[in-house]
C-alpha positions as CSV (number, residue, x, y, z in Angstrom):
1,X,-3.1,0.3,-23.4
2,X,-1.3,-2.0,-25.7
3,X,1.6,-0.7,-27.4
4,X,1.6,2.8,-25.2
5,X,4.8,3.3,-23.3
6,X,4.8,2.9,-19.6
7,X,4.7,6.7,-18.8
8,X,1.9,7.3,-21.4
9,X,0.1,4.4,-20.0
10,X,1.0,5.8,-16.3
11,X,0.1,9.2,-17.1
12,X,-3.6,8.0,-18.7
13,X,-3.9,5.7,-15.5
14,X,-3.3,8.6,-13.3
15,X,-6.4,10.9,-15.5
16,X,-8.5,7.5,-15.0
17,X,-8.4,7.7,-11.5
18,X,-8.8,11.3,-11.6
19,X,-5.2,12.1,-9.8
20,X,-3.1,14.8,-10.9
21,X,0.0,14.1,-10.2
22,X,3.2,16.4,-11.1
23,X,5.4,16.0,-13.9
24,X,8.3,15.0,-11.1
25,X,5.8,12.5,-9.2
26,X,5.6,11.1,-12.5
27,X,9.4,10.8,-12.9
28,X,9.9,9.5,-9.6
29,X,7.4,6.7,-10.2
30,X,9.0,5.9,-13.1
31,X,12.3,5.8,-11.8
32,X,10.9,3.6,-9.2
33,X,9.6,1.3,-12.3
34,X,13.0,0.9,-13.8
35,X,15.0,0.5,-10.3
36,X,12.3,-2.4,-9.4
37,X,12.4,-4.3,-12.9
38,X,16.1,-3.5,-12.5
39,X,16.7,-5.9,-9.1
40,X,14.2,-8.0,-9.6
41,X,16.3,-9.2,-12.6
42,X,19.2,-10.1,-9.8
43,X,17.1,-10.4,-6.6
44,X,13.6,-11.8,-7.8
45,X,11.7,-8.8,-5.9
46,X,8.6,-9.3,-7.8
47,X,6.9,-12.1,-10.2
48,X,5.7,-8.8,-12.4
49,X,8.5,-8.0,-14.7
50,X,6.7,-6.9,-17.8
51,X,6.6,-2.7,-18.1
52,X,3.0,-2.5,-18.8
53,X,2.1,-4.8,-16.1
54,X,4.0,-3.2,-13.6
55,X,2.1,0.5,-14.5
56,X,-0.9,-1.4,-14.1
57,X,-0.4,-3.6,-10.9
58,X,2.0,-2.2,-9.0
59,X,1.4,1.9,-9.5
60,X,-1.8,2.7,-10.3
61,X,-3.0,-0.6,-8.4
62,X,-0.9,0.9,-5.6
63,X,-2.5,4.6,-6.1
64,X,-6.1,3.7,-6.6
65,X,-6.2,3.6,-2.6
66,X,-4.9,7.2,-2.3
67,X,-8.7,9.0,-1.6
68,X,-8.8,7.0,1.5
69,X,-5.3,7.5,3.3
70,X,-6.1,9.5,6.0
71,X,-2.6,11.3,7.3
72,X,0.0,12.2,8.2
73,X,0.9,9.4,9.6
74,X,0.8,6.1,7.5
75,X,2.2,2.9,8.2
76,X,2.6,0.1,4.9
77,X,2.8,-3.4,6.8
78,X,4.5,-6.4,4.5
79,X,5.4,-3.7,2.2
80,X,7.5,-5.7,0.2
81,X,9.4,-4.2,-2.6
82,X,7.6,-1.1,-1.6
83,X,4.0,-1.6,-2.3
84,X,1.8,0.2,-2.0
85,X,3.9,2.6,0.0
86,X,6.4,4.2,-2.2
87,X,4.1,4.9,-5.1
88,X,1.8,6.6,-2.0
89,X,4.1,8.0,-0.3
90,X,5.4,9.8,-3.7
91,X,1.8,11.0,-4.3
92,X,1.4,12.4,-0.7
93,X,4.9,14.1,0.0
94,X,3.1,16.0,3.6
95,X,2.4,12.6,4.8
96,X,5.0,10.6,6.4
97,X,5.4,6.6,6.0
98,X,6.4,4.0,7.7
99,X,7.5,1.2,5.1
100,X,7.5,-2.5,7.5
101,X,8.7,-5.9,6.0
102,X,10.4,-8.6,8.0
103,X,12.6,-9.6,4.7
104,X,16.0,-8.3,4.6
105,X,16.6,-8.5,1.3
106,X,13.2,-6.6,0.0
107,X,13.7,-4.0,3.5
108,X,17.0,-3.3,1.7
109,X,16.0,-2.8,-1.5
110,X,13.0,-0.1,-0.4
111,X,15.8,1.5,1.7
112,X,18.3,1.8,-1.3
113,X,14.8,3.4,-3.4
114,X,13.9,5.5,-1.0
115,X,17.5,7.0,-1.3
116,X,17.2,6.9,-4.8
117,X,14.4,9.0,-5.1
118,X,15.2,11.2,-1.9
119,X,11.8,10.6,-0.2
120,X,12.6,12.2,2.8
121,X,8.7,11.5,3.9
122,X,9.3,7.7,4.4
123,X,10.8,5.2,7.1
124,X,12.1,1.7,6.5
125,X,11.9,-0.6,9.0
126,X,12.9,-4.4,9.4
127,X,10.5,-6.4,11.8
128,X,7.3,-8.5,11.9
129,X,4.5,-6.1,12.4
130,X,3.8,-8.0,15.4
131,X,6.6,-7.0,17.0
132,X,6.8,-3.6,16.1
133,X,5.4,-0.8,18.0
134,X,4.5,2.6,17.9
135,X,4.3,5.8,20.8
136,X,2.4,7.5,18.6
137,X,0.5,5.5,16.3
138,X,-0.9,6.0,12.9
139,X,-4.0,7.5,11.2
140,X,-3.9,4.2,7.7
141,X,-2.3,1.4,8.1
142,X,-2.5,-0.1,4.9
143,X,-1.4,-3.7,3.3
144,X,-1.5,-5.5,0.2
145,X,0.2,-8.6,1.6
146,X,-1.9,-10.4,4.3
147,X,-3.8,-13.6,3.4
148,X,-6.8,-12.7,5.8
149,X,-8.6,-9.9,7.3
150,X,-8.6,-11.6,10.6
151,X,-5.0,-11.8,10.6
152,X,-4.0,-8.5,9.3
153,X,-6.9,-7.0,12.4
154,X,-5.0,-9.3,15.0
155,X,-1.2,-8.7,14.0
156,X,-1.4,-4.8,13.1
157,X,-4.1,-3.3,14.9
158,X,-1.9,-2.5,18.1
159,X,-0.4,-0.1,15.0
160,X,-3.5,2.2,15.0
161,X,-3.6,5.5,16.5
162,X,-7.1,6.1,18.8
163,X,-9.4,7.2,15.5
164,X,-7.0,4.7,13.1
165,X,-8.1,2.7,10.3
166,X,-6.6,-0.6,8.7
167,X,-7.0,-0.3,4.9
168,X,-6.5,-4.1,3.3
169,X,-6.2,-4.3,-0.4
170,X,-7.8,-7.2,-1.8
171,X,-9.3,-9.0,-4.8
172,X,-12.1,-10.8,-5.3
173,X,-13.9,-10.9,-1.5
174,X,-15.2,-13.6,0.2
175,X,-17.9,-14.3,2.6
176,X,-16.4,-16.3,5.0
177,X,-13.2,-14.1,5.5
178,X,-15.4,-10.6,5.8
179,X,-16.9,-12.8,8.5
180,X,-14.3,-14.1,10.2
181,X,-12.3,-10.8,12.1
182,X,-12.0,-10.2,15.6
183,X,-14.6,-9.5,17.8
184,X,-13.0,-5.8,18.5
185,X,-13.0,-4.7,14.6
186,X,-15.6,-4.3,12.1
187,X,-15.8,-3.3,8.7
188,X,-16.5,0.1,8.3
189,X,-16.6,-0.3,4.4
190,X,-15.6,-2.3,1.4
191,X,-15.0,-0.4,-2.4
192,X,-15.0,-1.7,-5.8
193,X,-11.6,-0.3,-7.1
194,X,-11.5,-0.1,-10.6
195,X,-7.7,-0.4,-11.4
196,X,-7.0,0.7,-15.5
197,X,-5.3,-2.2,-17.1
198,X,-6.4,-5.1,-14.4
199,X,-8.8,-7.1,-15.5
200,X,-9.1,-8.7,-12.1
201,X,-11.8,-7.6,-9.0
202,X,-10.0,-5.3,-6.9
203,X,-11.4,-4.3,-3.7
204,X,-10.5,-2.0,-0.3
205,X,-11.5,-2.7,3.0
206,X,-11.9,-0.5,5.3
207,X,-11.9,-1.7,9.3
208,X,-12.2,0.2,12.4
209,X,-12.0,-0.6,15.9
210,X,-15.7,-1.6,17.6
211,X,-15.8,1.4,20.2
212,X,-15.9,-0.5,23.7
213,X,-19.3,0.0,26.0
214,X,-19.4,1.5,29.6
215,X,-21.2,-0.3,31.8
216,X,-23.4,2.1,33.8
């Protein structure tokens, strides 16, 4: 992908990962791009500045989960600067998001890009995940930013509707940490992600709840 320019290397991404995305989903992520690179010059938002590594790890990293959302309600815990949510919640405008990060200044940056691209599907909250709770709860939670299965299952769990999954984005897996979650969640499955333009392992994990036994 050397030497394309962002949107040709975001639109080849997309046909990669076999998503078809409209020409104004493309705009929008692109405009999401520029606004990013844009504060992140003033705010330091992300370490990933350059344009071709912010196709590759922040959009079509973000989007390679999209086959396994299950809506329409979706909740993006330690969001961030917006990842993975905003380049989801782009892709899935019938879903609704709920965008969660306990740091002002990133919280008010997703709030001013949500504005900017009028996503009318998407939520911003301020709050530790801990502390923030749901009626209703949601079908994917999903995060990129916890250091450990075990602590992603024990702070958002309480998230999940009855039937929810946590998604966790990872890299390279290990062993000890697939071993290590709660006793009342399981992994339900782990994929290979194959992210065009990232060399790195990427992987998904999928955990669900361990259904509780009636004594008879």
């Amino acid at each position: 992908m050397a030497g394309e320019r962002p949107r040709e290397q975001l639109e080849k991404g997309l046909d990669a990962l076999g998503l078809g995305l409209s020409d104004p989903q493309i705009e929008a992520l692109m405009g999401f791009l520029a606004l990013l690179a844009k504060w992140s010059g003033t705010y330091r938002l992300t370490a990933v500045t350059h344009p071709p590594d912010m196709v590759s790890l922040h959009l079509l990293d973000s989007l390679s989960v999209l086959p396994y959302l299950a809506g329409p309600r979706i909740a993006d815990v330690g969001t961030g600067p917006g990842l993975p949510g905003i380049p989801l919640a782009v892709a899935r405008p019938d879903d609704s998001f709920l965008l969660l990060d306990s740091n002002g200044k990133k919280t008010r940056f997703v709030t001013h890009a949500v504005g900017f691209l009028s996503l009318s599907n998407v939520d911003v909250v301020k709050a530790r995940v801990e502390d923030y709770a749901d009626d209703l709860g949601f079908d994917t939670v999903i995060s990129r930013a916890f250091s450990s299965l075990a602590d992603f299952a024990r702070l958002a769990g309480h998230l999940c509707a009855p039937g929810g999954r946590l998604l966790a984005m990872k890299g390279r897996l290990h062993e000890n940490e697939l071993a290590a979650l709660p006793e009342d969640w399981r992994i339900a499955e782990t994929r290979a992600l194959g992210v065009p333009g990232v060399s790195g392992q990427r992987h998904l994990v999928v955990l669900e709840r361990v259904p509780r036994t009636v004594d008879r």
